[in-house]
N, C-alpha and C positions, 0 to 999 in steps of 0.2 A: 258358188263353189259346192264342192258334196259335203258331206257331215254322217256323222253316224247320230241319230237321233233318237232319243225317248218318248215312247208314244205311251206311257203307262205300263203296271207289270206287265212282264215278259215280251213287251213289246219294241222291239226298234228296227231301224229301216238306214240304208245308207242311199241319202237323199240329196236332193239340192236344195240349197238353202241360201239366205245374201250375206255377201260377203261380208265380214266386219269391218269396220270403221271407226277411225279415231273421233273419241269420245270426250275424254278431257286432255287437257294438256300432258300429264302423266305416261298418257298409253303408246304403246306401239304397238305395231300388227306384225307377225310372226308367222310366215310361210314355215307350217310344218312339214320336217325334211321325215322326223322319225318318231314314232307315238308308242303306247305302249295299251294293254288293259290290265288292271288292276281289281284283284279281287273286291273293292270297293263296288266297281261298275259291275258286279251280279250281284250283290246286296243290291244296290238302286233298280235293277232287273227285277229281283223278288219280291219287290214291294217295301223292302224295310228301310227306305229311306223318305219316308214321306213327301220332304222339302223339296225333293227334286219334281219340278211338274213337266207334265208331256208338252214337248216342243225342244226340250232343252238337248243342246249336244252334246255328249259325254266326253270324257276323260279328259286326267288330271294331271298326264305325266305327256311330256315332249320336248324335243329338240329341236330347237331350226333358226332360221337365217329372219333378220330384222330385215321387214319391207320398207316400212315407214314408221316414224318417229313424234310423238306432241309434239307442241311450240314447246313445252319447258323441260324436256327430257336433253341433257348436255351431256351424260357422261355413256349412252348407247349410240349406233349412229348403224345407218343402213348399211348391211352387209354382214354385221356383230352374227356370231354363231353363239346360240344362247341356251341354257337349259332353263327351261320353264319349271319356276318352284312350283307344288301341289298349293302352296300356303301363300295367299296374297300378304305383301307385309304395307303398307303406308310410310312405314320407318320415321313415324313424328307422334303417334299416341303414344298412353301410359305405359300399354302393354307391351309393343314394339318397340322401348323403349328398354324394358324389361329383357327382351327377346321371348316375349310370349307371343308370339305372330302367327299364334293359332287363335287368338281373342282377337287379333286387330279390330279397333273401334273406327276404321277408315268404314266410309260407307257404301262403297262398295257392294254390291252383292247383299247385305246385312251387319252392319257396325257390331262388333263382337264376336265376326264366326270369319274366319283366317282360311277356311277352306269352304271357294268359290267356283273354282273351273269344276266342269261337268255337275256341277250340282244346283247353284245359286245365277251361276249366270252359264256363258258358253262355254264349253271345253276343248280340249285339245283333240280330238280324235275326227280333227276335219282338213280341210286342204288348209287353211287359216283361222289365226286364233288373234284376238285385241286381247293384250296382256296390261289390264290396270296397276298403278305405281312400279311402271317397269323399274326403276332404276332402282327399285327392294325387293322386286318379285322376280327378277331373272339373273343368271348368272355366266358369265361370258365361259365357252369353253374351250381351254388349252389346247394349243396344237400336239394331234399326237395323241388326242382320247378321242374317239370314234363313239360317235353316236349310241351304239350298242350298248357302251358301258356308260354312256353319259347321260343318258334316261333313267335307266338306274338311280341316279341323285337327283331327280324330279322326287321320289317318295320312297320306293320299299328300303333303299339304306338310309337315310336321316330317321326314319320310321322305327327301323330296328332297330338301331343305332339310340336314339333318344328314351321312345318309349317302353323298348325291352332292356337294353342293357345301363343306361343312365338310371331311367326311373325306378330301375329295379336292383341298384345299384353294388350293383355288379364289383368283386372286390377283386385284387390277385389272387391265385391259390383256390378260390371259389370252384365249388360244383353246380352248376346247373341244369336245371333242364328245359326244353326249349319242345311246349306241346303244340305242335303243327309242324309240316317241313314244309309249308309252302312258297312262296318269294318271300313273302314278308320275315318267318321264318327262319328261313336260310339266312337271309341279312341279320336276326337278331345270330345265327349261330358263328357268321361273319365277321363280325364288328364286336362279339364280344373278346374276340383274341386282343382287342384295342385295350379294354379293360384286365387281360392277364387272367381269366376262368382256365382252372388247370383239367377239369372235367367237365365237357361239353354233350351231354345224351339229348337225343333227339329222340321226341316219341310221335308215333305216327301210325295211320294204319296200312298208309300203303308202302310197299317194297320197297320199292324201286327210288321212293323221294325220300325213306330212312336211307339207301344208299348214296343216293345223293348230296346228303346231308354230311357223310363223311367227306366230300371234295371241297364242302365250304369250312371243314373245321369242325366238327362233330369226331367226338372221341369212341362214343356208344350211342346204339342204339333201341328202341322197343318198341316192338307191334302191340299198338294201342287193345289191338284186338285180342292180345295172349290172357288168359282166364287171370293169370300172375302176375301183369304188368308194373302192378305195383310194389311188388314183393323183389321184381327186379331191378327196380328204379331205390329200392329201400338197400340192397341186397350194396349197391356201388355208391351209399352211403355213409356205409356202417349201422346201419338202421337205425340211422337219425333224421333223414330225410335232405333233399337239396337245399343250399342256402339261398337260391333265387328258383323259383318257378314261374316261368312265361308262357303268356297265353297267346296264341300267334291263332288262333282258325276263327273265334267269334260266336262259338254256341254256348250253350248250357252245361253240358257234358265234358269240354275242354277245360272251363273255369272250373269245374267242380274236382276236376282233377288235377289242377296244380293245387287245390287248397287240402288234397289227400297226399300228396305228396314232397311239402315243405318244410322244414327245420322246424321249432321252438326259435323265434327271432330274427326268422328267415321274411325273405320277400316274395310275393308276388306280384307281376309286374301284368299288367291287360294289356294285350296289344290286339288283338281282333275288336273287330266292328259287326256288333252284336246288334240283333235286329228283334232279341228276347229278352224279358226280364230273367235273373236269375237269382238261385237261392243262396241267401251267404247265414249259413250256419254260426251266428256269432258265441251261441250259449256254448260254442267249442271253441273258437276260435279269439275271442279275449284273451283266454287266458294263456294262449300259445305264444304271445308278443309278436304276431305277425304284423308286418306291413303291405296294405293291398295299394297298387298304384296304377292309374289309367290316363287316358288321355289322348290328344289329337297333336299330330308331330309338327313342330313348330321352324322346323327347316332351318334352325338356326347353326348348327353343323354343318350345313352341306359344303360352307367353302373349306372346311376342313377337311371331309372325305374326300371333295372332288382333289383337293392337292393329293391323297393318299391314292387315290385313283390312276392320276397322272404319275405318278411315282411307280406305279404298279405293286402298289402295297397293299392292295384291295383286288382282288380279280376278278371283277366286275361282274368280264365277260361269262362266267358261269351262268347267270341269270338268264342269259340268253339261249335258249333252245329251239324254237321255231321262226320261221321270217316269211312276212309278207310283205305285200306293198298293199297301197291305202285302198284300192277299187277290192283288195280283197279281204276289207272289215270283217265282212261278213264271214266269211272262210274261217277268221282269224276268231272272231269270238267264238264259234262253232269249237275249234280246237282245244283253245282256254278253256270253255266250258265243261268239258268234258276232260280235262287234265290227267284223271284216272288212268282212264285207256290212250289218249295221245304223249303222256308222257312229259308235257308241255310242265315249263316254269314261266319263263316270261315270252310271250308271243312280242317281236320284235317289227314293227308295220313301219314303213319305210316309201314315203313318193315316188319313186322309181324301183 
């Protein structure tokens, strides 16, 4: 089959590689119908994900149809149209038990780390994918939700969803702000209308994704890049600052600025995937009663959004702005990459 593969930084090739195969009783093999890339897969591009070693096939998020099934898999069955979780779960450890199926202790991949495809083992962004403990790691999908939106709940909405607006706990009435508008982003500015934020500001630098950001739910916005940004962001506070600040891009200079522009008792929630140490000014920030909170999204929501989904209480389809089919990986990364100028959210890659 082809694959889009990791040859080390900045390196990958859309290549042939052998098919997967069932492995333990657990697995089933998943002809991918429709994949996605996830700002994740240029962090592991840049280098900043070590774990990932060259050979591996990337990405994390997909859609598609059950080829074949283990001996002990009873409740999936060939033909099953299925969204592939980001987050392997085992659904019998402590943790998975808990619904921390970002820890799962299944061994897998590595006992303790929940997020396996395109990193730890193979990922989704090939003709076929072997999904281990299918019957906790995949999710059957409703007739009547199309691909498009239903990749979408592989990661950037449980993402948003959990680690921006849960963890950052998000109240009715709330004002927030939500630093990045990128997929991940847009889902936390999304899903917080689930939590009742009566003030939604989106800060960013580019244009066109602060406008954007008003179609997912975004009340204001602010060009990251204005000399005032903050004076603006303070200005639709009362100059008390936001009660939840979210970190949606993953640098230095994003974190640094939800922690300039948060309440006395306010939250700030991490939701990028930082590939740099950063400085947390605590000789200021004790005394403010801040809460910092980070993490890797545990998927434990998704049959929740995906019914919101199905419902059309979620409109998925926003996420999607560009579409390929799978020979045109390459194309497609090219576009994502460059999202500045192509305008791109989520590149939608599709078998046919």
């Amino acid at each position: 089959m082809k694959a889009l593969v990791y040859h080390g930084p900045g390196q990958k090739a859309w290549e042939d590689v052998p098919d997967p195969k069932i492995q333990q009783p657990s697995d089933v093999i998943v002809q991918i119908d429709t994949t996605t890339i996830c700002g994740s897969d240029l962090h592991i591009l840049k280098g900043d994900v070590a774990s990932v070693a060259p050979g591996r096939v990337l990405g994390h998020e997909g859609v598609g149809t059950i080829t074949e099934i283990g001996d002990g898999v009873t409740t999936l069955k060939v033909g099953d149209r299925v969204i592939v979780s980001c987050i392997k779960s085992c659904g019998k450890c402590s943790f998975c038990k808990e619904g921390l199926f970002s820890h799962c202790l299944g061994d897998e991949g590595a006992s303790g780390m929940g997020w396996v495809f395109g990193h730890l083992i193979d990922g989704t962004q090939a003709e076929y994918l072997r999904v281990p403990y299918a019957e906790t790691s995949v999710y059957k999908v409703p007739e009547g939700v199309p691909d498009a939106e239903a990749v979408m709940l592989s990661d950037i909405l449980p993402t948003g969803f959990e680690i921006g607006v849960r963890a950052g706990q998000v109240k009715p009435g709330d004002t927030i702000a939500v630093v990045g508008a990128g997929p991940v982003g847009l889902a936390v500015i999304m899903t917080s209308a689930l939590y009742g934020a009566a003030r939604v500001i989106s800060i960013d630098l580019d244009a066109n994704r602060r406008e954007q950001a008003h179609k997912f739910g975004a009340t204001h916005d602010v060009d990251a890049a204005a000399p005032d940004w903050r004076e603006q962001v303070m200005a639709l506070t009362d100059g008390l600052g936001v009660d939840v600040a979210i970190e949606a891009v993953g640098i230095p200079q994003t974190f640094d600025a939800c922690l300039k522009i948060v309440r006395p008792g306010g939250n700030v929630a991490n939701v990028g995937v930082h590939g740099k140490s950063v400085d947390l000014p605590l000789q200021d920030l004790w005394i403010q009663n801040i809460n910092i909170s980070m993490g890797l999204v545990n998927t434990n929501t998704t049959p929740m959004l995906l019914n919101l989904v199905a419902s059309k209480k979620l409109p998925a389809e926003l996420f999607a702005t560009h579409y390929f089919t799978l020979d045109q990986m390459m194309e497609a990364y090219d576009t994502f990459s460059r999202a500045a100028e192509t305008q791109a959210l989520k590149v939608v890659i599709t078998r046919d």
